[in-house]
C-alpha positions as CSV (number, residue, x, y, z in Angstrom):
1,X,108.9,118.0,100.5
2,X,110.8,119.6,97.8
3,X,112.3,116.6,94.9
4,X,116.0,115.9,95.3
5,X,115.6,116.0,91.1
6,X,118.2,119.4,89.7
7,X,116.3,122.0,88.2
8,X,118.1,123.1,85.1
9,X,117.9,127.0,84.5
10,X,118.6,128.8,80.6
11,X,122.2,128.5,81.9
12,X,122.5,125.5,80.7
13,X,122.2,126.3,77.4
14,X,125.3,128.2,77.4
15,X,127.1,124.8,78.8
16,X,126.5,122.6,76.3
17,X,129.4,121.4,74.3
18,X,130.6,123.3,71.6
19,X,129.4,126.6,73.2
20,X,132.4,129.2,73.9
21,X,132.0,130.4,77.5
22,X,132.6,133.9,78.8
23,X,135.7,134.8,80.5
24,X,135.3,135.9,83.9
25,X,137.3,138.1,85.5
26,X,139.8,136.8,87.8
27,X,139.2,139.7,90.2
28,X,136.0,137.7,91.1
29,X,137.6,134.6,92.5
30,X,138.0,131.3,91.9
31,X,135.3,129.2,89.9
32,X,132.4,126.8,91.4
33,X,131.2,123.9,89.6
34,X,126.8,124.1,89.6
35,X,125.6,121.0,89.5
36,X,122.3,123.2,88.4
37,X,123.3,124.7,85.3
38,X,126.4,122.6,84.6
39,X,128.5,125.4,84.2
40,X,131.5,126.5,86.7
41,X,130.3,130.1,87.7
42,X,132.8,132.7,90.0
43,X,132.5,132.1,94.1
44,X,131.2,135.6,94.3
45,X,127.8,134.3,92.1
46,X,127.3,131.1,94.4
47,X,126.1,130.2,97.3
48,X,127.2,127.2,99.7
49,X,124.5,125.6,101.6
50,X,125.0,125.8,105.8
51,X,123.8,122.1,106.2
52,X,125.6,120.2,103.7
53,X,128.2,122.8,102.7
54,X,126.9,122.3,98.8
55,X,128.0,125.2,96.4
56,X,125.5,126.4,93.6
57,X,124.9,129.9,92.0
58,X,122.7,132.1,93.6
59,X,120.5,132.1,90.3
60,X,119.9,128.3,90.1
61,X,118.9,128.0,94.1
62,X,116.5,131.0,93.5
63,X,115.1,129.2,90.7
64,X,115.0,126.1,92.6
65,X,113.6,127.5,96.5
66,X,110.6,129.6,94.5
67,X,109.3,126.6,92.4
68,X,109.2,124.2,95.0
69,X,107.4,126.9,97.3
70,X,105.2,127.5,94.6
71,X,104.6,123.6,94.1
72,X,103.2,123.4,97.7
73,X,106.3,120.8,98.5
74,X,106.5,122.4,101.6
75,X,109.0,122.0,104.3
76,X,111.6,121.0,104.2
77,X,113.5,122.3,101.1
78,X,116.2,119.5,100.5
79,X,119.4,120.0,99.0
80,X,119.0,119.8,95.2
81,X,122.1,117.6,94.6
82,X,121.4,114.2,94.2
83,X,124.3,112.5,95.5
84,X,124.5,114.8,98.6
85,X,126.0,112.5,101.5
86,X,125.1,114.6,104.3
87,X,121.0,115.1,103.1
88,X,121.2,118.5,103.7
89,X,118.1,120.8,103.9
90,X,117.8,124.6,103.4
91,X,117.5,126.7,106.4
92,X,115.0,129.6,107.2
93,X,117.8,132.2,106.5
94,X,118.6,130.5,103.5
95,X,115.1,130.9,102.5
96,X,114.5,134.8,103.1
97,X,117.2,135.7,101.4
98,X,116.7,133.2,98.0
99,X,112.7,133.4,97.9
100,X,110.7,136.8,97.9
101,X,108.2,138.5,100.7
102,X,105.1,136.6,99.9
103,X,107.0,133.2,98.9
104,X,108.6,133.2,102.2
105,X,105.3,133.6,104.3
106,X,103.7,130.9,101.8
107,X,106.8,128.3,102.9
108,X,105.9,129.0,106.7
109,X,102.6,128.8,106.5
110,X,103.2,125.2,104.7
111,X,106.0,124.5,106.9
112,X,103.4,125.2,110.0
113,X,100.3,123.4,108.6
114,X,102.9,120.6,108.0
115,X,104.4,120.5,111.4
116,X,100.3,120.6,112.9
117,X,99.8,117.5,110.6
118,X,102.8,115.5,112.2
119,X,102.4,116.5,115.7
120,X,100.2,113.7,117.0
121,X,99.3,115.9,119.8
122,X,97.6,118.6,117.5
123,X,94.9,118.9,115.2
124,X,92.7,121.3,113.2
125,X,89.7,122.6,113.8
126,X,87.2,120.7,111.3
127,X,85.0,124.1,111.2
128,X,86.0,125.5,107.9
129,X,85.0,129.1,109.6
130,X,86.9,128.3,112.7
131,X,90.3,126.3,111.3
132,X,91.7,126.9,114.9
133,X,95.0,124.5,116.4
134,X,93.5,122.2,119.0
135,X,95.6,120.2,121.5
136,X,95.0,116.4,121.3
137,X,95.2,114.2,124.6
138,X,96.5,111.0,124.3
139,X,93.9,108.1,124.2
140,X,93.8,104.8,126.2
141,X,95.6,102.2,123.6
142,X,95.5,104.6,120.8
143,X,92.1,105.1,121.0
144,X,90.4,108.3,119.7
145,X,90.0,110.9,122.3
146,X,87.4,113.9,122.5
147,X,89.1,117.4,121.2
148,X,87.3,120.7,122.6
149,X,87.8,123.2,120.5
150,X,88.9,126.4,122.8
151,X,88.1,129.0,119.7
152,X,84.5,127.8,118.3
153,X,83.6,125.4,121.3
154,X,83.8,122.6,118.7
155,X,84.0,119.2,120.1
156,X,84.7,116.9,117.8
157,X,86.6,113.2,117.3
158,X,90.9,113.0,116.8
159,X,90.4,110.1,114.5
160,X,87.9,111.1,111.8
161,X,87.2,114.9,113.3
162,X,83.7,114.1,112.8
163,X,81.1,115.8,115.7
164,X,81.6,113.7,118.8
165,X,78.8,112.3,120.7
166,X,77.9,109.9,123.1
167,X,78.9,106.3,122.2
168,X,80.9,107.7,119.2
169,X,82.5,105.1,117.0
170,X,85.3,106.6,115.0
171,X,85.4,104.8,111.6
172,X,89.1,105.8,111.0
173,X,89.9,103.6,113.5
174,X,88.4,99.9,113.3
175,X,90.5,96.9,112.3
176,X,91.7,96.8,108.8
177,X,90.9,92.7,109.3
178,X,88.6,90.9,110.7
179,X,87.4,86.9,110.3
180,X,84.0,88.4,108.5
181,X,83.6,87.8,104.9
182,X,82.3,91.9,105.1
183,X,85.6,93.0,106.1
184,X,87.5,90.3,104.2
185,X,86.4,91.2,100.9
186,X,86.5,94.9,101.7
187,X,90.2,94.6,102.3
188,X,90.8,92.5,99.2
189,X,89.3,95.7,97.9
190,X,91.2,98.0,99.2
191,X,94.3,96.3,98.2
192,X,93.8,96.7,95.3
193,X,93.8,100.2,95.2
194,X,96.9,101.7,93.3
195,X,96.5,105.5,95.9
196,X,96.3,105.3,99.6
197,X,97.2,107.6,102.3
198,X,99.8,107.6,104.6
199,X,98.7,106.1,108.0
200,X,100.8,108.6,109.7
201,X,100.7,111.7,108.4
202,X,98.0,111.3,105.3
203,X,99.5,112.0,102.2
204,X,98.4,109.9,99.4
205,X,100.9,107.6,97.9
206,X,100.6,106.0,94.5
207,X,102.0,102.3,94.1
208,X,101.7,100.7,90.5
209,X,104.1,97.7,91.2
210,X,106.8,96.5,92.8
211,X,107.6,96.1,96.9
212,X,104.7,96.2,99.1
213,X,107.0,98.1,102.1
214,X,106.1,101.5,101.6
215,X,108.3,104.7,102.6
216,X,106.4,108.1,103.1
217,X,108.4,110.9,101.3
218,X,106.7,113.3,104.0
219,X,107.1,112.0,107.7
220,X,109.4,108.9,106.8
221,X,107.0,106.4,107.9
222,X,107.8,102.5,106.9
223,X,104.1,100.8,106.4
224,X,102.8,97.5,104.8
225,X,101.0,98.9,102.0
226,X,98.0,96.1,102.4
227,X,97.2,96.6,105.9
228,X,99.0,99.8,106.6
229,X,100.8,98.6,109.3
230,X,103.4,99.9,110.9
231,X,107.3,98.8,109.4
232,X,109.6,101.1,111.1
233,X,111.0,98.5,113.5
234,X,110.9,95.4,111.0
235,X,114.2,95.7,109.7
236,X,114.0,91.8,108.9
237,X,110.2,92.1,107.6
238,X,108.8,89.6,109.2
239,X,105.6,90.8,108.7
240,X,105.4,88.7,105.7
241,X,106.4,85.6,106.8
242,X,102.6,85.2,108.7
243,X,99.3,86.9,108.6
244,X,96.9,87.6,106.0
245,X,100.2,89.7,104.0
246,X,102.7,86.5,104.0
247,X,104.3,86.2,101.2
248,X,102.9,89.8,99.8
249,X,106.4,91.6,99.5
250,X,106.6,91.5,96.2
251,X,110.4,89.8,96.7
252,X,111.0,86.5,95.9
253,X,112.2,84.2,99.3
254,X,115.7,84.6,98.5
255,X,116.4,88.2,97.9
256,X,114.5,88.5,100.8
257,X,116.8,86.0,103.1
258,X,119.8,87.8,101.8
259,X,118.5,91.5,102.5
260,X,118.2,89.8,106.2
261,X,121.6,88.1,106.2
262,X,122.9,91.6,105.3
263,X,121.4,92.9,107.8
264,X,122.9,90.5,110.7
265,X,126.5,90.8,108.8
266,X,126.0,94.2,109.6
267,X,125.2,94.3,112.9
268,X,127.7,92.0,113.6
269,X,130.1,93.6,112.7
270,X,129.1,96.7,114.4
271,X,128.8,94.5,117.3
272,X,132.7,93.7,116.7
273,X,133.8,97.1,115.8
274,X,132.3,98.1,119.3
275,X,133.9,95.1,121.3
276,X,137.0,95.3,119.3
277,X,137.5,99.7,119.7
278,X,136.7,99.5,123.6
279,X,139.4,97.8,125.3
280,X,141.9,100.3,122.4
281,X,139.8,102.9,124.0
282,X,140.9,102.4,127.3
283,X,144.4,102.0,126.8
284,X,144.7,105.0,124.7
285,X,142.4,106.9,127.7
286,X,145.9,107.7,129.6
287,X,147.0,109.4,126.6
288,X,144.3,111.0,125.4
289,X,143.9,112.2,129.2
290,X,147.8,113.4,128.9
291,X,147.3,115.5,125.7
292,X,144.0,117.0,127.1
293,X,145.7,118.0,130.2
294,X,148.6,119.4,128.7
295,X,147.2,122.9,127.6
296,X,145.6,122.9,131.5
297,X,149.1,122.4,133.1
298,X,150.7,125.5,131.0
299,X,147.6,127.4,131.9
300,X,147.9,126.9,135.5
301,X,152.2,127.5,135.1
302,X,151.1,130.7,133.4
303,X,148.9,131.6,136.7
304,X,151.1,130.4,139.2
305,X,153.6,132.7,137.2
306,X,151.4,135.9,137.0
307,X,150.4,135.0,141.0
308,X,154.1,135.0,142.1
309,X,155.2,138.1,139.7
310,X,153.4,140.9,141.6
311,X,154.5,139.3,145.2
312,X,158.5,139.3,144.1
């Protein structure tokens, strides 16, 4: 995924202060602020963004689509503007028309390889001469499942894509703790790695300090950078209240009680909003219903009227 961080062009130069800028000719419209370059530049030279509705010069998105293509971010290309409320991402038009031929067939391809890597139901081909698209069946309780490979006859494992064979034991996919003093002091081990991939999608992630719940810039997965486990319906982390990670955060106890009694003051009042907007909801109904019903009543006057013209 592309960095939200601007990408300053040799515009900027121009914009710095104490540099006289060059009048612009009124005849090309008003003048759009780029957030880019930090200089205002005429609407005819800029480009607003279909998602987000974000203005920047033509020559600053260029700049900014072709380096992160050539960077391997991948899809999708975010909006460059930091403090962009609606997160907005650059569409596949967008794309063609900013990037050139070959940079445009690089970002598919890496938006395709990407999409295979997410899709739990997919996987590649581990034959390096093959590199087909094989579909994955789902496993009993997440268990790793034999994939046939319909291009190179391949059969090999969805967890480690090793050759599978009979009474296969996929190493991706034993317990990350166990009561043995082997597995014990592996994890302690592993914990202290400062890179680890993403359980999801397999990215590597760096971690020097700091909070131990970990968000994937890639897929958007929540994990507990220890034991990897899954955090994306822990809103009040209380995975580290018990378990061989209590107390592991890296939070002391009361920022993290009051990151939870946010939480609840939020979804109580949501809870009130809700109770509080329904019963004003059906009140209003009749006259919502009324103004909604108006434009059908002069339609149906305006057909009654046309009906009873030709018969008079």
């Amino acid at each position: 995924m592309a960095n939200r961080s601007p990408t300053l062009s040799l515009e900027a130069r121009d914009s710095a202060p104490g540099t006289p800028k060059a009048r612009i000719d009124p005849q090309l419209g008003p003048k759009v602020f780029c957030k880019l370059c930090l200089s205002e530049q005429p609407s005819t030279a800029t480009r607003e963004l279909q998602s987000c509705h974000c203005n920047f010069c033509t020559a600053c998105l260029q700049q900014y689509v072709q380096l992160a293509i050539t960077e391997g971010g991948g899809a999708p290309i975010t909006c460059p503007d930091m403090a962009c409320q609606q997160t907005g991402v650059l569409l596949d038009p967008e794309i063609a028309i900013l990037a050139t031929a070959d940079q445009v067939e690089l970002y598919q391809r890496l938006k395709f390889e990407r999409g295979v890597k997410l899709d739990p139901s997919k996987a590649w081909c581990p034959m390096l001469e093959c590199q087909a698209v094989c579909t994955v069946k789902p496993g009993t309780e997440g268990q790793p499942t034999a994939v046939p490979c319909l291009t190179c006859h391949t059969v090999f494992c969805s967890g480690c894509r090793g050759p599978w064979q009979d009474s296969h034991t996929c190493p991706q996919r034993q317990p990350m703790m166990s009561p043995s003093a082997s597995h014990k002091s592996r994890a302690r081990s592993d914990s202290s790695l400062d890179i680890k991939q993403c359980p999801m999608c397999g990215v590597y992630i760096e971690r020097n300090q700091g909070c131990a719940q970990m968000l994937c810039k890639s897929c958007k997965h929540a994990f507990c950078w220890y034991c990897l486990q899954s955090l994306d319906r822990d809103i009040f982390l209380r995975h580290y209240d018990k378990g061989p990670c209590r107390n592991k955060l890296g939070h002391s106890r009361a920022s993290v009680m009051w990151n939870r009694t946010q939480v609840v003051v939020i979804l109580v009042a949501v809870s009130v909003i809700a109770l509080v907007a329904s019963p004003l909801l059906l009140l209003a109904s009749p006259c919502i219903l009324c103004c909604v019903c108006k434009p059908c009543r002069r339609k149906m006057k305006k057909k009654k009227k046309s009906i009873s013209q030709p018969d008079s």
